[in-house]
ROSE-4610 file (N, C-alpha, C; in Angstrom, 1 decimal, always signed):
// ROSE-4610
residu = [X/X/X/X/X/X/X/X/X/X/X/X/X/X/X/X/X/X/X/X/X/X/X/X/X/X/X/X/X/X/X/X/X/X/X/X/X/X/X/X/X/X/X/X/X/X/X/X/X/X/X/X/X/X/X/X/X/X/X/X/X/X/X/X/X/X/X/X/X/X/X/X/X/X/X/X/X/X/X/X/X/X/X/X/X/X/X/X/X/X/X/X/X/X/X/X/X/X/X/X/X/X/X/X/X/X/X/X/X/X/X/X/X/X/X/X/X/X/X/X/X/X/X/X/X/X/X/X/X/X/X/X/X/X/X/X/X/X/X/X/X/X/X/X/X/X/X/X/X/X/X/X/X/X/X/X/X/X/X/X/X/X/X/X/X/X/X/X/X/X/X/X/X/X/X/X/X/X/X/X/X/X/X/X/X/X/X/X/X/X/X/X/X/X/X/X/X/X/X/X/X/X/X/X/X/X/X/X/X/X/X/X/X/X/X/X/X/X/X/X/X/X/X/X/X/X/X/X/X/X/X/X/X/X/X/X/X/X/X/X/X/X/X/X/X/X/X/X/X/X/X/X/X/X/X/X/X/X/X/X/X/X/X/X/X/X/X/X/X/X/X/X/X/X/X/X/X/X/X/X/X/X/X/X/X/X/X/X/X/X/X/X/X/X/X/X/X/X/X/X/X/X/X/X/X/X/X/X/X/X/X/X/X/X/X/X/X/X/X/X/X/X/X/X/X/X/X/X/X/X]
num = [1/1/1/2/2/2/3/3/3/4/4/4/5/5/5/6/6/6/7/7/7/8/8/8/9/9/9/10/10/10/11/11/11/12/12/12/13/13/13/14/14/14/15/15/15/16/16/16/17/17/17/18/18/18/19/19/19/20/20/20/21/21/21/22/22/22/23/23/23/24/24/24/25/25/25/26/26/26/27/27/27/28/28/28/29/29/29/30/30/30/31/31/31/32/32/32/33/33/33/34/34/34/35/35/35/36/36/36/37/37/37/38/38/38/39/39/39/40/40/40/41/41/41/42/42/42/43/43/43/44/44/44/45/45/45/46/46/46/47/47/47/48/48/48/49/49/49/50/50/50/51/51/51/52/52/52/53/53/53/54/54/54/55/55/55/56/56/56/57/57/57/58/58/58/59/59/59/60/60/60/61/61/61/62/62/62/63/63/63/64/64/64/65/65/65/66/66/66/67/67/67/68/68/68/69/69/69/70/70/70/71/71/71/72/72/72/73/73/73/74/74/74/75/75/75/76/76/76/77/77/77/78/78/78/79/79/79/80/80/80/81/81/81/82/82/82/83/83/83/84/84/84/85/85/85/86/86/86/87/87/87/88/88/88/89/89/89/90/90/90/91/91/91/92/92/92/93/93/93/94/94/94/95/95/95/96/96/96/97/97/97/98/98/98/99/99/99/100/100/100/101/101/101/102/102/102/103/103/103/104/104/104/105/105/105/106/106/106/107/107/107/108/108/108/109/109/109/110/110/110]
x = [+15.1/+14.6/+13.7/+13.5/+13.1/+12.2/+11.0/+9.4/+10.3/+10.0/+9.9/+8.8/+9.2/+8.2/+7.8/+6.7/+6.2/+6.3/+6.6/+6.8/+5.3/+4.8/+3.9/+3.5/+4.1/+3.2/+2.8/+3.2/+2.5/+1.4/+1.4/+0.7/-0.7/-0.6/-1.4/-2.3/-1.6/-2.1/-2.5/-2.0/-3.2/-4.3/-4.4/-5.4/-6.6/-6.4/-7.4/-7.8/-7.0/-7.5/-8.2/-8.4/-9.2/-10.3/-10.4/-11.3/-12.3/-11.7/-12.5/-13.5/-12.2/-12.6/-14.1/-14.5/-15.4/-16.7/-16.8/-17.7/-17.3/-17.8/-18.4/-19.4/-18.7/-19.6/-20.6/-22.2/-23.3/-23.6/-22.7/-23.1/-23.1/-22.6/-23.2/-21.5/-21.2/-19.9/-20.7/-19.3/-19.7/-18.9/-19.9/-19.2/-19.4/-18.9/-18.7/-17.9/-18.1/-17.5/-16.2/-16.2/-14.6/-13.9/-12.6/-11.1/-11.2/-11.2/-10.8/-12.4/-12.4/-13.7/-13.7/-13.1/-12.9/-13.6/-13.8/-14.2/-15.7/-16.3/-18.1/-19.0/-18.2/-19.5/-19.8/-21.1/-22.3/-22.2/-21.4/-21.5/-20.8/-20.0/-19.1/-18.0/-17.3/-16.5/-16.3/-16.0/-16.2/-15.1/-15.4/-14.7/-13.9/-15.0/-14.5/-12.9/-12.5/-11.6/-11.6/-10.9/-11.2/-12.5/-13.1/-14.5/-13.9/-14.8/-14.7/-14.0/-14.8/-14.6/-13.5/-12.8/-11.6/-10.4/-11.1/-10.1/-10.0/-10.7/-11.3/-9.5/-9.9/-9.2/-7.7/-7.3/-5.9/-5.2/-6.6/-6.0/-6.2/-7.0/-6.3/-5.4/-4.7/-3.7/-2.3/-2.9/-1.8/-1.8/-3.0/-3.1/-3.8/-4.5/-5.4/-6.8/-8.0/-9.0/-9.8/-10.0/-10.7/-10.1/-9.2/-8.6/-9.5/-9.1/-9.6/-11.1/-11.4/-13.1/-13.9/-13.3/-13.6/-13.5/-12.6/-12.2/-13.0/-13.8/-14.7/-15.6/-15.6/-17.0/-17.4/-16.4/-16.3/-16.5/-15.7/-16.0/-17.3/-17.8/-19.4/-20.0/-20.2/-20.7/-20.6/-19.3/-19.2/-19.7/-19.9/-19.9/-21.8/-22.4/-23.4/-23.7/-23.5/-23.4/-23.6/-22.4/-21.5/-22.8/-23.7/-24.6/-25.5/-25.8/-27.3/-27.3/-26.6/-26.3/-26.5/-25.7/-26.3/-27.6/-28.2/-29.5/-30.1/-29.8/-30.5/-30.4/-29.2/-28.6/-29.7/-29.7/-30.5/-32.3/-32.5/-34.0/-34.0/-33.0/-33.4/-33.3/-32.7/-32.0/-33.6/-33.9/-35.3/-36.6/-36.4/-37.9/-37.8/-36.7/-36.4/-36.9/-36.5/-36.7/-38.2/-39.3/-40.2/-41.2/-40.5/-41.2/-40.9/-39.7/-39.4/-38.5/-39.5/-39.0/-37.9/-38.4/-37.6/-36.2/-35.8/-34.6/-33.8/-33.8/-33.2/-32.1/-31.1/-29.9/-30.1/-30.6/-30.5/-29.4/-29.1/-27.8/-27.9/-29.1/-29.8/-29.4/-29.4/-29.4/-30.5/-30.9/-32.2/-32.0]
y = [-21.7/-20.5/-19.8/-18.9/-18.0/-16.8/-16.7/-15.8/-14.6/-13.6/-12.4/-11.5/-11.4/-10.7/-9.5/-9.0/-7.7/-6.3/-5.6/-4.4/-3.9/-2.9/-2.2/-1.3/-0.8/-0.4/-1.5/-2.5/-3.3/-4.0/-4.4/-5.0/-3.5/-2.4/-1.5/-1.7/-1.9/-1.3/-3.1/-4.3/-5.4/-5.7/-5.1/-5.0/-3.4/-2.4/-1.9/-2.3/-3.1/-3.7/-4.7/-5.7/-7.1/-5.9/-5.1/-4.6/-3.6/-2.8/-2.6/-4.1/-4.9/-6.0/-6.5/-6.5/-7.2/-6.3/-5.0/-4.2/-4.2/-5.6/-4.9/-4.3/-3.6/-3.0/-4.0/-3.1/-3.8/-5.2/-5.1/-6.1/-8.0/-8.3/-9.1/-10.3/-10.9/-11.7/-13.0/-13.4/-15.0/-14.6/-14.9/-14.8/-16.0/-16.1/-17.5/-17.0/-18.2/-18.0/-17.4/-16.6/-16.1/-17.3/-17.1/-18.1/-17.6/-16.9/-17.1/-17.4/-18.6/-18.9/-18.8/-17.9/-18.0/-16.5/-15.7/-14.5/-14.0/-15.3/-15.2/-14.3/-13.7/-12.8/-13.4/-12.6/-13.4/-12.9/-12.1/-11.2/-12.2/-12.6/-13.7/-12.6/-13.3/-12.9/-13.2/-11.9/-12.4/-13.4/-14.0/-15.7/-16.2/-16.6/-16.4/-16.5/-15.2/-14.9/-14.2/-13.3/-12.8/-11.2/-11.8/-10.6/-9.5/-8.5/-6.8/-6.6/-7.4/-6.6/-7.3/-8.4/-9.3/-8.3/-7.6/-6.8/-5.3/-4.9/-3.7/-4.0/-4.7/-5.4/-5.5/-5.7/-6.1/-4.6/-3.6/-2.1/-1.3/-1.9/-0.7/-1.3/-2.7/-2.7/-2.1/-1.7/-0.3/+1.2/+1.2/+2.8/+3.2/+2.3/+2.6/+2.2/+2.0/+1.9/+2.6/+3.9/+5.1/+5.2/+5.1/+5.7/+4.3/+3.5/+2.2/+1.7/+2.4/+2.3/+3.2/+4.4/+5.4/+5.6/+4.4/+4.3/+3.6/+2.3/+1.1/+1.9/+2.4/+3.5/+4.1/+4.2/+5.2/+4.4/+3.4/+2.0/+2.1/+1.9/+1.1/+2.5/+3.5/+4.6/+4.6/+4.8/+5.1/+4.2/+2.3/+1.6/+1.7/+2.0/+2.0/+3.5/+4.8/+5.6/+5.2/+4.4/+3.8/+2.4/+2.3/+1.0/+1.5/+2.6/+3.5/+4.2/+4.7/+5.4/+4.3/+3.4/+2.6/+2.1/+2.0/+1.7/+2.3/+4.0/+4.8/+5.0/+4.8/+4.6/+3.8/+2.1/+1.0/+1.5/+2.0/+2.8/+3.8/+4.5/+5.7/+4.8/+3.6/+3.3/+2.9/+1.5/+0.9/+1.6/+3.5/+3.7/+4.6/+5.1/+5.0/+4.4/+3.1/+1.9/+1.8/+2.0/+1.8/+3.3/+4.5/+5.5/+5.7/+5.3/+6.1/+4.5/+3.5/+2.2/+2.3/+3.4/+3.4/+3.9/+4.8/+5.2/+4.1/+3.5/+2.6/+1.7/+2.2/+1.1/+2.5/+3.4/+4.3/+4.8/+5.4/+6.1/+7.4/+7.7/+9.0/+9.6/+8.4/+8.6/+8.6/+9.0/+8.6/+7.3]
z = [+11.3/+10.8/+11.9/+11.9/+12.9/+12.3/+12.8/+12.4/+13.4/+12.1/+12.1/+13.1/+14.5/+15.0/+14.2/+14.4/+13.7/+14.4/+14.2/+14.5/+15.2/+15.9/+16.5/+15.0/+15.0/+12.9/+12.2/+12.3/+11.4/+12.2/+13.5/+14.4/+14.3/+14.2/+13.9/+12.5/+11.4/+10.6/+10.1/+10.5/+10.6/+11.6/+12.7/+13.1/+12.5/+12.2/+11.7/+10.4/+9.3/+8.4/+8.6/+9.6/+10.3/+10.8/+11.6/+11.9/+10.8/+10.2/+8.7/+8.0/+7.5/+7.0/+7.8/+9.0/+9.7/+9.3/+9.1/+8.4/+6.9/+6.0/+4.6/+4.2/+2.9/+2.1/+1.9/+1.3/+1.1/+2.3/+3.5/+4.4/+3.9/+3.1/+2.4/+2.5/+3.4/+3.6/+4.2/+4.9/+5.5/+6.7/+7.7/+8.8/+9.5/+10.5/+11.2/+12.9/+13.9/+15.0/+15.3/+15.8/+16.5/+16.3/+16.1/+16.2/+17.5/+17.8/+19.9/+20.6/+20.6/+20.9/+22.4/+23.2/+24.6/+24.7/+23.6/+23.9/+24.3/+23.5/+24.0/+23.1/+21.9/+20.9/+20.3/+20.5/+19.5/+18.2/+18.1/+16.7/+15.5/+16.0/+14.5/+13.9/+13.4/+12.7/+10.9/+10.5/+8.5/+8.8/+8.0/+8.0/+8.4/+9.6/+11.1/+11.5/+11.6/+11.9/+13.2/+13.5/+14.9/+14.7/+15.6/+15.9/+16.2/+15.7/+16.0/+17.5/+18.4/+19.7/+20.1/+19.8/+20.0/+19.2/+18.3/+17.4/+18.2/+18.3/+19.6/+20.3/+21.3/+22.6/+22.0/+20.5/+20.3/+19.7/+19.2/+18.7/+20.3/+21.2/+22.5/+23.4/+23.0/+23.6/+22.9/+21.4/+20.8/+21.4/+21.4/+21.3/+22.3/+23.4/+24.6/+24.4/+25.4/+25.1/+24.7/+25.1/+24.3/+23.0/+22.5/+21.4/+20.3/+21.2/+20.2/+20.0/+21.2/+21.2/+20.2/+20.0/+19.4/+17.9/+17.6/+16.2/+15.7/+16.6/+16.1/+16.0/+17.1/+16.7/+15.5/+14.8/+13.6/+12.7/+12.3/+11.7/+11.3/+12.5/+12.1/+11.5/+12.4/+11.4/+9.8/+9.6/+8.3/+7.5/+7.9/+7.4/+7.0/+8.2/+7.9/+7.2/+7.1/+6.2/+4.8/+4.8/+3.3/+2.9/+3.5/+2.9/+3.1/+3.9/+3.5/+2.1/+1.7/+0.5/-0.6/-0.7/-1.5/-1.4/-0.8/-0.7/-1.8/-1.0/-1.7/-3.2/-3.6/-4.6/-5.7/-5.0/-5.5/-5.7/-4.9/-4.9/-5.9/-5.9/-6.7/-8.0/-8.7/-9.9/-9.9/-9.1/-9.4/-9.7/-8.7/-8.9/-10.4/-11.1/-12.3/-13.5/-13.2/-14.4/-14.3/-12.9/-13.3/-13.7/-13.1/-14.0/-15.3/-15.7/-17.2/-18.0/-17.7/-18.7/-20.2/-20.6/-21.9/-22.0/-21.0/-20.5/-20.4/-19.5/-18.7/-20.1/-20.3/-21.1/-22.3/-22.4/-23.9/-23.6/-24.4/-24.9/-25.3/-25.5/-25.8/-27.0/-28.0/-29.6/-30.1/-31.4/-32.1/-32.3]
């Protein structure tokens, strides 16, 4: 039997999903050492699979290094965007519950 090489679309669209994946939401995963332990980041990988910049390195051998550098770039932005907001989100809900206690679960019936 014989493995199906993968096409350059799919070799695209699994590496920017590994590279998304390595920025979650609320920050909150398990990360662990690079599987290419020859690469040297300190950063880890979500469980430990291959690290951002090991991922970097396999989307600009798609699309080039600026193209690929510029997309992590983005990544992280949004990612931290997307966990600032919740923050604020979590802040606004808590300082809430402690101004106005009785709200908090009403339904706003008698």
């Amino acid at each position: 039997m014989t493995t199906k090489q993968k096409s350059e679309e799919e070799q695209l669209n699994e590496v920017i999903y590994l590279l998304w994946r390595n920025y979650p939401r609320g920050g909150i995963s398990t990360f662990g050492p690079c599987q290419r332990k020859a690469c040297g980041s300190s950063l880890g990988a979500r469980g430990s699979g291959s690290c951002a910049t090991c991922l970097e390195k396999d989307l600009a051998a798609l699309v080039g290094e600026t193209s690929a550098g510029a997309y992590h770039l983005c990544i992280r932005s949004i990612r931290r965007f997307e966990n600032k907001f919740e923050e604020q989100l979590t802040e606004q809900s808590e300082a809430a519950k402690v101004t106005n206690p009785r709200s908090v679960g009403s339904t706003g019936g008698s």
